[in-house]
ChimeraX commands (.cxc) that place a marker at each C-alpha (Angstrom):
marker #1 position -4.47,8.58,-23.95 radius 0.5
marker #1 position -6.01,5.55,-21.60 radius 0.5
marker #1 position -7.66,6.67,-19.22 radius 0.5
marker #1 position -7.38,4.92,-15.79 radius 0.5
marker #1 position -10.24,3.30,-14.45 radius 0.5
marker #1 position -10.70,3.71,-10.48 radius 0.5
marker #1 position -13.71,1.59,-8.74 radius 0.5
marker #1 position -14.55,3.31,-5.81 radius 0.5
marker #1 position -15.63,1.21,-2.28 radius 0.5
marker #1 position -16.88,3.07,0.41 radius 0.5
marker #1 position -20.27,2.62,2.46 radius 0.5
marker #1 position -20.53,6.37,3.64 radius 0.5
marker #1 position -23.11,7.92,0.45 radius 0.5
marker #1 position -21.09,11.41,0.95 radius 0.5
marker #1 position -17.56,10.69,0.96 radius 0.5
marker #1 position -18.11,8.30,-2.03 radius 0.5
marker #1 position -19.73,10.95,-4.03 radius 0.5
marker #1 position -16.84,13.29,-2.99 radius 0.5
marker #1 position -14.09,10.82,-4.02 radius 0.5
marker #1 position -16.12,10.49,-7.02 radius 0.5
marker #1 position -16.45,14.61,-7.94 radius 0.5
marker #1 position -12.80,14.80,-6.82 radius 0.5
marker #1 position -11.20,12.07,-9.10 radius 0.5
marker #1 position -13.38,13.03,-11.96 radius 0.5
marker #1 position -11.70,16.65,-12.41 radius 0.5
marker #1 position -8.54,14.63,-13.61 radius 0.5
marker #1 position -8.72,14.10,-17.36 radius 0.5
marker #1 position -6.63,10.70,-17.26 radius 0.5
marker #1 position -8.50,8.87,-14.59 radius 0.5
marker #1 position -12.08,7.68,-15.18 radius 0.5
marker #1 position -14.42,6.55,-12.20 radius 0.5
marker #1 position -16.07,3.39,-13.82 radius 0.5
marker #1 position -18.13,2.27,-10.41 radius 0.5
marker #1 position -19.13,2.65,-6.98 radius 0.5
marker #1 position -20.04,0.15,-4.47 radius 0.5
marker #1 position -21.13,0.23,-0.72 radius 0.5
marker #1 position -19.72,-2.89,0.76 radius 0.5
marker #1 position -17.15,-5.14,0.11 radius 0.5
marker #1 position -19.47,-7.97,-1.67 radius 0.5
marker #1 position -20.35,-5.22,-4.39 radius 0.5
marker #1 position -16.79,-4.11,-4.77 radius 0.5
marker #1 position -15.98,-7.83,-5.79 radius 0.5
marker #1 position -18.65,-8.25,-7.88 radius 0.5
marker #1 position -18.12,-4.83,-9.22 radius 0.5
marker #1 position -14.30,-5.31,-9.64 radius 0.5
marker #1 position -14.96,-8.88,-12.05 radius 0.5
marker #1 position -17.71,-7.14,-14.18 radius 0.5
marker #1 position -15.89,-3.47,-14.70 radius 0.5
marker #1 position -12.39,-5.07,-14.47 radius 0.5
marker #1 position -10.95,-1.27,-13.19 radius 0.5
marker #1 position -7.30,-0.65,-12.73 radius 0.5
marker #1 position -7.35,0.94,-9.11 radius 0.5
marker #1 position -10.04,-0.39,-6.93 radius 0.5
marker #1 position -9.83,2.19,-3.63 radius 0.5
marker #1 position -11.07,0.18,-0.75 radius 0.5
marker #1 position -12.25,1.46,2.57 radius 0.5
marker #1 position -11.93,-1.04,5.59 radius 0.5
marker #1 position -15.34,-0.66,7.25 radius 0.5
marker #1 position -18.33,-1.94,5.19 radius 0.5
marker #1 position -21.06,-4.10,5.57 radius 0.5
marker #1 position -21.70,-7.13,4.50 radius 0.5
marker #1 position -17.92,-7.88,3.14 radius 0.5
marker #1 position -14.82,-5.41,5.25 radius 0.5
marker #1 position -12.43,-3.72,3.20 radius 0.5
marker #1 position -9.72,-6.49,3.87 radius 0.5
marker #1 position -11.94,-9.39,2.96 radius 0.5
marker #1 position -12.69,-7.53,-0.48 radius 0.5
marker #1 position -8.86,-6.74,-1.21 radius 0.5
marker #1 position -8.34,-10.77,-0.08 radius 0.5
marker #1 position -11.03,-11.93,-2.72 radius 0.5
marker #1 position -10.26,-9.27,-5.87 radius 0.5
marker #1 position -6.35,-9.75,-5.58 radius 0.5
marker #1 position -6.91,-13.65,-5.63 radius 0.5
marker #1 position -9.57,-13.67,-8.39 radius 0.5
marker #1 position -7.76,-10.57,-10.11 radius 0.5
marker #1 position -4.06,-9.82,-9.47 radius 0.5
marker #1 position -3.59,-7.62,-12.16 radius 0.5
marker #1 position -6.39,-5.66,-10.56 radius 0.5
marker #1 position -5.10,-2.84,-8.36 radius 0.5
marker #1 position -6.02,-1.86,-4.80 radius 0.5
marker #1 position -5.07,1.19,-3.01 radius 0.5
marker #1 position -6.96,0.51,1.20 radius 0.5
marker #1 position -8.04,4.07,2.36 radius 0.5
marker #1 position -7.56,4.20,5.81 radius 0.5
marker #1 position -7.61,6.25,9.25 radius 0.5
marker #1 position -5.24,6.74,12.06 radius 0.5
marker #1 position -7.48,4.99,14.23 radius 0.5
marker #1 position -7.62,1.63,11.98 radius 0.5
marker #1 position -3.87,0.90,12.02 radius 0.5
marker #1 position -4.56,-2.42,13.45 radius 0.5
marker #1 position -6.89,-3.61,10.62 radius 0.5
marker #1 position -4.96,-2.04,8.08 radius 0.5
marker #1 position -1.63,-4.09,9.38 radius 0.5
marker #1 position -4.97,-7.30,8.77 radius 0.5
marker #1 position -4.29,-6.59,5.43 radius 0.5
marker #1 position -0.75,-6.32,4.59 radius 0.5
marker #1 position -0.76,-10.30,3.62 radius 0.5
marker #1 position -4.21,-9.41,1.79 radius 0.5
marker #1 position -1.83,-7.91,-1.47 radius 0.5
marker #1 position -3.24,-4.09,-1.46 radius 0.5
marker #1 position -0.70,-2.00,-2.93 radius 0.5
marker #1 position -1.23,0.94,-0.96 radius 0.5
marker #1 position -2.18,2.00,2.07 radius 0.5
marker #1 position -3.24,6.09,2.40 radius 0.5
marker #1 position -5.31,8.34,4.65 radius 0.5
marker #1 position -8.88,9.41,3.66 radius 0.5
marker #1 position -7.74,13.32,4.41 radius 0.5
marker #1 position -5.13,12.91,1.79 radius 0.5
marker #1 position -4.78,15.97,-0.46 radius 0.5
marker #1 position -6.98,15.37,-3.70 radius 0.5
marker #1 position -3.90,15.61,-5.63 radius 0.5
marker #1 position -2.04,13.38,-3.82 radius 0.5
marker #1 position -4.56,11.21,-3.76 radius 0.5
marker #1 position -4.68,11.14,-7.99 radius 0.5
marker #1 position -1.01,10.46,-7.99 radius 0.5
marker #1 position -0.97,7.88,-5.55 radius 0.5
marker #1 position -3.47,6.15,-8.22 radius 0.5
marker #1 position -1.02,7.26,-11.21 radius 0.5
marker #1 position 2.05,5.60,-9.32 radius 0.5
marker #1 position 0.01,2.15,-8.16 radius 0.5
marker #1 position -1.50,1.96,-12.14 radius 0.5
marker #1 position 2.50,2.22,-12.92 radius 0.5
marker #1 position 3.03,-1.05,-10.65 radius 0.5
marker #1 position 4.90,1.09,-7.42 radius 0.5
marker #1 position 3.59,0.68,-4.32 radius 0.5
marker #1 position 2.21,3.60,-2.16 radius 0.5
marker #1 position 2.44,3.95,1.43 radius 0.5
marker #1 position 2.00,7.38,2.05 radius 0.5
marker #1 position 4.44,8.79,4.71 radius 0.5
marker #1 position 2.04,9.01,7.56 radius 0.5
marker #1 position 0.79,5.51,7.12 radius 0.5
marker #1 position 4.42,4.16,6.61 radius 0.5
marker #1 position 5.36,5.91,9.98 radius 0.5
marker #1 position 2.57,5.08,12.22 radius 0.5
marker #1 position 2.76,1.08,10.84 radius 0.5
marker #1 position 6.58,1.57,11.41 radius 0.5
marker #1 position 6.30,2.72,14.98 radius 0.5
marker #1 position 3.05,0.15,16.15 radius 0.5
marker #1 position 5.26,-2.88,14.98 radius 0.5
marker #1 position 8.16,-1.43,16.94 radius 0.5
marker #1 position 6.60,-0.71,19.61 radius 0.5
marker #1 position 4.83,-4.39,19.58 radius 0.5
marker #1 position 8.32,-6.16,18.93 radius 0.5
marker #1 position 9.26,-4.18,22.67 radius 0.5
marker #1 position 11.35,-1.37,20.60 radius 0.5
marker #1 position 14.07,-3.90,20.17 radius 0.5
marker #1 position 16.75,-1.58,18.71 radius 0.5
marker #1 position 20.38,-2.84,20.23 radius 0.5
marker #1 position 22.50,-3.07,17.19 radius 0.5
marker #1 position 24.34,-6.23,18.28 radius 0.5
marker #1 position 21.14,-8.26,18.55 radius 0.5
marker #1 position 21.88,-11.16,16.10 radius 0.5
marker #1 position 18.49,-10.75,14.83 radius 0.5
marker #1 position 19.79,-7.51,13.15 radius 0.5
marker #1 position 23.04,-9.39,12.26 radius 0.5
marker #1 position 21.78,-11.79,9.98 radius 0.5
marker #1 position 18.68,-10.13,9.22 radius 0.5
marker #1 position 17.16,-11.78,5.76 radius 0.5
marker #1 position 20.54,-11.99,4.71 radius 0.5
marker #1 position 20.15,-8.44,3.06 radius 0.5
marker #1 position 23.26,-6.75,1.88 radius 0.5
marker #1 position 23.95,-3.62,3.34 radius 0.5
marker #1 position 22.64,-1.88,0.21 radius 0.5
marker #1 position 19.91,-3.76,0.19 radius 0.5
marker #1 position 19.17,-2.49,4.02 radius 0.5
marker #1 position 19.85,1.39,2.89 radius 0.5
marker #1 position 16.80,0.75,0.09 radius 0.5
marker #1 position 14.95,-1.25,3.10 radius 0.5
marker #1 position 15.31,1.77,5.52 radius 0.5
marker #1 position 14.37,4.47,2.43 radius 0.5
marker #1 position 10.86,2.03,2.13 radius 0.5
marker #1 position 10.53,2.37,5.69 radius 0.5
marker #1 position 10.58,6.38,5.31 radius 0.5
marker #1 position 7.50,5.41,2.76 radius 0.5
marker #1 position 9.88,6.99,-0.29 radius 0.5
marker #1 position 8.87,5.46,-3.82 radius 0.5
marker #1 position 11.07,3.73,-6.23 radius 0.5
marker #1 position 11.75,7.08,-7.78 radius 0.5
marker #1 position 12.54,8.85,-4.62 radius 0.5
marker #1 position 15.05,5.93,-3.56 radius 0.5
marker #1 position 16.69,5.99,-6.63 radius 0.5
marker #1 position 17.09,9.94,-5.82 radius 0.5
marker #1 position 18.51,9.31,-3.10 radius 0.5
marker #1 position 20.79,6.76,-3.29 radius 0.5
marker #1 position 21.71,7.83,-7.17 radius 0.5
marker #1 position 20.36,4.96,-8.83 radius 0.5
marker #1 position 18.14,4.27,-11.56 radius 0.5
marker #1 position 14.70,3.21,-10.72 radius 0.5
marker #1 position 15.51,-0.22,-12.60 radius 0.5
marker #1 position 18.35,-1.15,-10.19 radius 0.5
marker #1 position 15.77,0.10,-7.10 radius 0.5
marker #1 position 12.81,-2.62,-8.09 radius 0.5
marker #1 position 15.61,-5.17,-8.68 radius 0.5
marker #1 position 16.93,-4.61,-4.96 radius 0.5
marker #1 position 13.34,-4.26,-4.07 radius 0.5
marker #1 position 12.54,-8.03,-5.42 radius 0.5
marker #1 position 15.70,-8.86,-3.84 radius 0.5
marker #1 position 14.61,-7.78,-0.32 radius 0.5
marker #1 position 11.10,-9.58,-0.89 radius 0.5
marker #1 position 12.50,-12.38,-1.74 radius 0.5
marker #1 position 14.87,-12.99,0.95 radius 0.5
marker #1 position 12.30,-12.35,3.49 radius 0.5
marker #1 position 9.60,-13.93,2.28 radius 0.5
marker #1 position 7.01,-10.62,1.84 radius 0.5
marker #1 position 5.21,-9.55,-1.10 radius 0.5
marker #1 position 4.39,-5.89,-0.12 radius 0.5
marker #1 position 5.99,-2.67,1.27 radius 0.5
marker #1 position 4.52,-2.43,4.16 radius 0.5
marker #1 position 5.13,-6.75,5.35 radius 0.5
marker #1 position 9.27,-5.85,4.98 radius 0.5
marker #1 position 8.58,-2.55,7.06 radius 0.5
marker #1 position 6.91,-5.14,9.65 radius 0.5
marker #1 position 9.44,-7.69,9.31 radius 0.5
marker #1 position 12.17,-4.97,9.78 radius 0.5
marker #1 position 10.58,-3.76,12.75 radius 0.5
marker #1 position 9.36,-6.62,14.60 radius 0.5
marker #1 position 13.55,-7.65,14.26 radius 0.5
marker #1 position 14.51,-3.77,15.89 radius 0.5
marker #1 position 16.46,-3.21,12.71 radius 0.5
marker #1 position 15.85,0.26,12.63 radius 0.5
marker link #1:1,2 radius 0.2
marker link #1:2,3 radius 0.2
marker link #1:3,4 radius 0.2
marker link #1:4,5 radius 0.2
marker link #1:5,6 radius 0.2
marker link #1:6,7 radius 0.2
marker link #1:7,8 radius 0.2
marker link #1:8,9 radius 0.2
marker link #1:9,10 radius 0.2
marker link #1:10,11 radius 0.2
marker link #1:11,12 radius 0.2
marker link #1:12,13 radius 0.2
marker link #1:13,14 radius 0.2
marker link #1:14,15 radius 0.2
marker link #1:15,16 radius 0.2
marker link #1:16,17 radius 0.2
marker link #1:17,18 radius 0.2
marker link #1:18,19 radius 0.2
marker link #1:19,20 radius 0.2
marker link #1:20,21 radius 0.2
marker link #1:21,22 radius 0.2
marker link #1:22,23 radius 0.2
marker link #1:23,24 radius 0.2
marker link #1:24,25 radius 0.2
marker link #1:25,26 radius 0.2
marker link #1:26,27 radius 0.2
marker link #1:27,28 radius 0.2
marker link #1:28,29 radius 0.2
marker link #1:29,30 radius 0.2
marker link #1:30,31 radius 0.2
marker link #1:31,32 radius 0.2
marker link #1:32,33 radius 0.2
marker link #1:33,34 radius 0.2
marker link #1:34,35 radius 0.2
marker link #1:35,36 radius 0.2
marker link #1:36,37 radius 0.2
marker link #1:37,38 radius 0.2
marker link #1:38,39 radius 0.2
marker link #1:39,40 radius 0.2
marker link #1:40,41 radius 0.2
marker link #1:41,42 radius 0.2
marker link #1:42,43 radius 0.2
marker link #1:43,44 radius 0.2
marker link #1:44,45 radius 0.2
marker link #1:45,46 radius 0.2
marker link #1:46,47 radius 0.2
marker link #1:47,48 radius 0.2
marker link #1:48,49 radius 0.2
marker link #1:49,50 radius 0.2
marker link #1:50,51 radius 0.2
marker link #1:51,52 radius 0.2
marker link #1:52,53 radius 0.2
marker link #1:53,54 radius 0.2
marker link #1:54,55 radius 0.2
marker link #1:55,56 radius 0.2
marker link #1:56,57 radius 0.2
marker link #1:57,58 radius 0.2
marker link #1:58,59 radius 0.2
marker link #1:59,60 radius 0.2
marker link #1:60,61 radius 0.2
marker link #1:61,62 radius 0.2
marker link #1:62,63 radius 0.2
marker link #1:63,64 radius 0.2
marker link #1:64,65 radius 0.2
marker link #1:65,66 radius 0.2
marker link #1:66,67 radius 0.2
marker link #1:67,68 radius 0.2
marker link #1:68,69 radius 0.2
marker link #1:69,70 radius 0.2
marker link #1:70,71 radius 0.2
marker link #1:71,72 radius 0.2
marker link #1:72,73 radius 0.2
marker link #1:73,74 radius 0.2
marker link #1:74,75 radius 0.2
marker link #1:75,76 radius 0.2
marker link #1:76,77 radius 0.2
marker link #1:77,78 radius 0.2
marker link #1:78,79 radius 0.2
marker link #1:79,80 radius 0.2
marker link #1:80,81 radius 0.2
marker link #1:81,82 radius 0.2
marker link #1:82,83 radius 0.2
marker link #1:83,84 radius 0.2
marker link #1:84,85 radius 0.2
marker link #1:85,86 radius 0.2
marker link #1:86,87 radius 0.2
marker link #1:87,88 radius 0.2
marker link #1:88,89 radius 0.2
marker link #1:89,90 radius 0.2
marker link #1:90,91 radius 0.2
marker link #1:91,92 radius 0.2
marker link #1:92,93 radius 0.2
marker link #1:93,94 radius 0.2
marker link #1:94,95 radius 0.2
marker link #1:95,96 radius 0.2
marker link #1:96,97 radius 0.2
marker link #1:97,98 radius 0.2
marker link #1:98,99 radius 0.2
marker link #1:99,100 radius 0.2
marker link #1:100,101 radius 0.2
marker link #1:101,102 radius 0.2
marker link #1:102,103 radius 0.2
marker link #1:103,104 radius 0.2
marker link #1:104,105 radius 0.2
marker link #1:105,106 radius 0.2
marker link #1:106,107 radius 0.2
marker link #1:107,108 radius 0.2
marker link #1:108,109 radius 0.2
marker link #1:109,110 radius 0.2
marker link #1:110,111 radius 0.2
marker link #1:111,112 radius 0.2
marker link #1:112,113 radius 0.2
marker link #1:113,114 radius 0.2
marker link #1:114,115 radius 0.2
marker link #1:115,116 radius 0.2
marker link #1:116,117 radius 0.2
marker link #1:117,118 radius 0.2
marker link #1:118,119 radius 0.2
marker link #1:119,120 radius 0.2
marker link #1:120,121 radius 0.2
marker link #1:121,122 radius 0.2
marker link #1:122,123 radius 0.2
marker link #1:123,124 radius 0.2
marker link #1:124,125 radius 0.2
marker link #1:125,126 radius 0.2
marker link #1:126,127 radius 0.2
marker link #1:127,128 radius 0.2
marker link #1:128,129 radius 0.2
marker link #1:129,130 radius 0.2
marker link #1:130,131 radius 0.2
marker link #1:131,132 radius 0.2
marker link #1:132,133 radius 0.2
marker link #1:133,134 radius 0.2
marker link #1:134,135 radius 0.2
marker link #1:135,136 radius 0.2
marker link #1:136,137 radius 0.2
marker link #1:137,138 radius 0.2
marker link #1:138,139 radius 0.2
marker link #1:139,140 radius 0.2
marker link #1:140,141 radius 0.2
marker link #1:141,142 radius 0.2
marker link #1:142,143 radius 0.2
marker link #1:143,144 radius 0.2
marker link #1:144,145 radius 0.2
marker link #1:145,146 radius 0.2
marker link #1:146,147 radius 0.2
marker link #1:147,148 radius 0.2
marker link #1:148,149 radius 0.2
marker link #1:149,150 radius 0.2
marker link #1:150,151 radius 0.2
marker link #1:151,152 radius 0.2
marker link #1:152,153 radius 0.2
marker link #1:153,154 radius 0.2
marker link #1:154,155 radius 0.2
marker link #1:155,156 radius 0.2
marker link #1:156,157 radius 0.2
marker link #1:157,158 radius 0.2
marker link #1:158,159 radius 0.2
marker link #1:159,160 radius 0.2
marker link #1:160,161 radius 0.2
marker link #1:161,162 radius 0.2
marker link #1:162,163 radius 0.2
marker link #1:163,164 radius 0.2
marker link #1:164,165 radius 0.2
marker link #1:165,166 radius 0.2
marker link #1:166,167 radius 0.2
marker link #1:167,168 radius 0.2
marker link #1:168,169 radius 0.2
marker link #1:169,170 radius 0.2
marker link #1:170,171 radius 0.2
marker link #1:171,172 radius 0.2
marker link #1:172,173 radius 0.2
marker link #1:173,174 radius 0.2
marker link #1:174,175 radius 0.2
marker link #1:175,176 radius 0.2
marker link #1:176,177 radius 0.2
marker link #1:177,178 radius 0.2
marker link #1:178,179 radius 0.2
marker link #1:179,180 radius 0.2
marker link #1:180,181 radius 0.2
marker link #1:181,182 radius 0.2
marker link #1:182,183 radius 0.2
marker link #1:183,184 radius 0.2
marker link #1:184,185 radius 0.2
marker link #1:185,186 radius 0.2
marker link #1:186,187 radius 0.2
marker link #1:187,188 radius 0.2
marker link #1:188,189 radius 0.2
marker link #1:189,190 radius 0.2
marker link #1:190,191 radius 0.2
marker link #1:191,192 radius 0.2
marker link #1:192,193 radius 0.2
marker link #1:193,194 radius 0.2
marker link #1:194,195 radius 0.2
marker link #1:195,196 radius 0.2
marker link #1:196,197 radius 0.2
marker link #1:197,198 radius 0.2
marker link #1:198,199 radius 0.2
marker link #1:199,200 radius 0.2
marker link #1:200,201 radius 0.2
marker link #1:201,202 radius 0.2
marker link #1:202,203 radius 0.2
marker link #1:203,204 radius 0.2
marker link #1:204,205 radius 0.2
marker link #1:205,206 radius 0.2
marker link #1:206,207 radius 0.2
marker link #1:207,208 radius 0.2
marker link #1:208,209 radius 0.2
marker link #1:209,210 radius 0.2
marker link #1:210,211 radius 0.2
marker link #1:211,212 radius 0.2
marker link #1:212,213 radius 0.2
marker link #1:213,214 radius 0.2
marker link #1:214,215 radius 0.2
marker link #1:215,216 radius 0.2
marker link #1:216,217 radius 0.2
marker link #1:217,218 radius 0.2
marker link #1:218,219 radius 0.2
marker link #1:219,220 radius 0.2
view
């Protein structure tokens, strides 16, 4: 079995380490690398060539965002997962154009944590709930909690279908493909096909940009 490679950015010496100990107790993921700013992580990223890269925001010389910018645009095929706090919501919202595919909290449980890296190595995105409701609720609240349903805005939003808006709102819940397709009794093919839909008609290329988009239009 391959194992999955993780590069691991994060300036503070402990919680590196700790990420490091923690990740290393699962027999199919392999930590290849550490580095302590975002200019290492880059470098690091085009020598190892992981398949996760988890990126904190705040480092020196290079931020978290700038490092995501530079890997994803040098290496697409390279994962990132940003590791984030309550407090950085604004910075992490920096980086939703920056083509991270997931966004999660540093206290996430270690075993969430490995299968968030399991899902993003599958080529899902992971918002973890938290994240997905506190982004949710900051672009609401900045589009002035627009929420009438007979604003045309909501109308003609994208041009989504209204099946396409049920798998929209389950994405805004921060469900996964599999989860959606629970839910709405489909198979996780016909999810990522109305997921490519919904990205295409409104011009995103992430999760979390259509959660924006939906919210900054009071769709929800």
């Amino acid at each position: 079995m391959d194992k999955i490679s993780v590069l691991i950015a994060e300036d503070q010496d402990l919680i590196r380490k700790s990420l490091g100990i923690v990740l290393g107790m699962n027999p199919d993921i392999e930590v290849s690398g550490m580095a302590a700013n975002g200019r290492d992580a880059v470098e690091l990223a085009e020598s190892l060539l992981p398949d996760v890269v988890l990126m904190d925001i705040h480092m020196p010389v290079m931020d978290g965002v700038e490092a995501t910018r530079e890997i994803k645009a040098k290496l697409p095929e390279v994962k990132v997962i940003i590791l984030t706090t309550f407090q950085e919501m604004d910075i992490v919202t920096g980086a939703l154009n920056a083509g991270a595919e997931g966004y999660i909290l540093k206290a996430i449980d270690p075993a969430d944590l490995a299968g968030a890296i399991r899902l993003v190595r599958r080529g899902e995105t992971m918002i973890t709930q938290e994240v997905a409701r506190a982004l949710f609720a900051r672009s609401l609240s900045g589009s002035g909690g627009r929420t009438d349903e007979a604003s045309p805005a909501k109308e003609a939003f994208g041009g989504l279908t209204e099946r396409e808006l049920q798998v929209l709102r389950c994405i805004s819940d921060g469900l996964a493909n599999r989860q959606i397709a629970e839910r709405m009794y489909l198979s996780e093919g016909t999810v990522k096909n109305y997921i490519s839909s919904i990205y295409s008609k409104l011009n995103v290329q992430n999760r979390a940009s259509a959660m924006r988009r939906a919210a900054e239009e009071g769709l929800f």
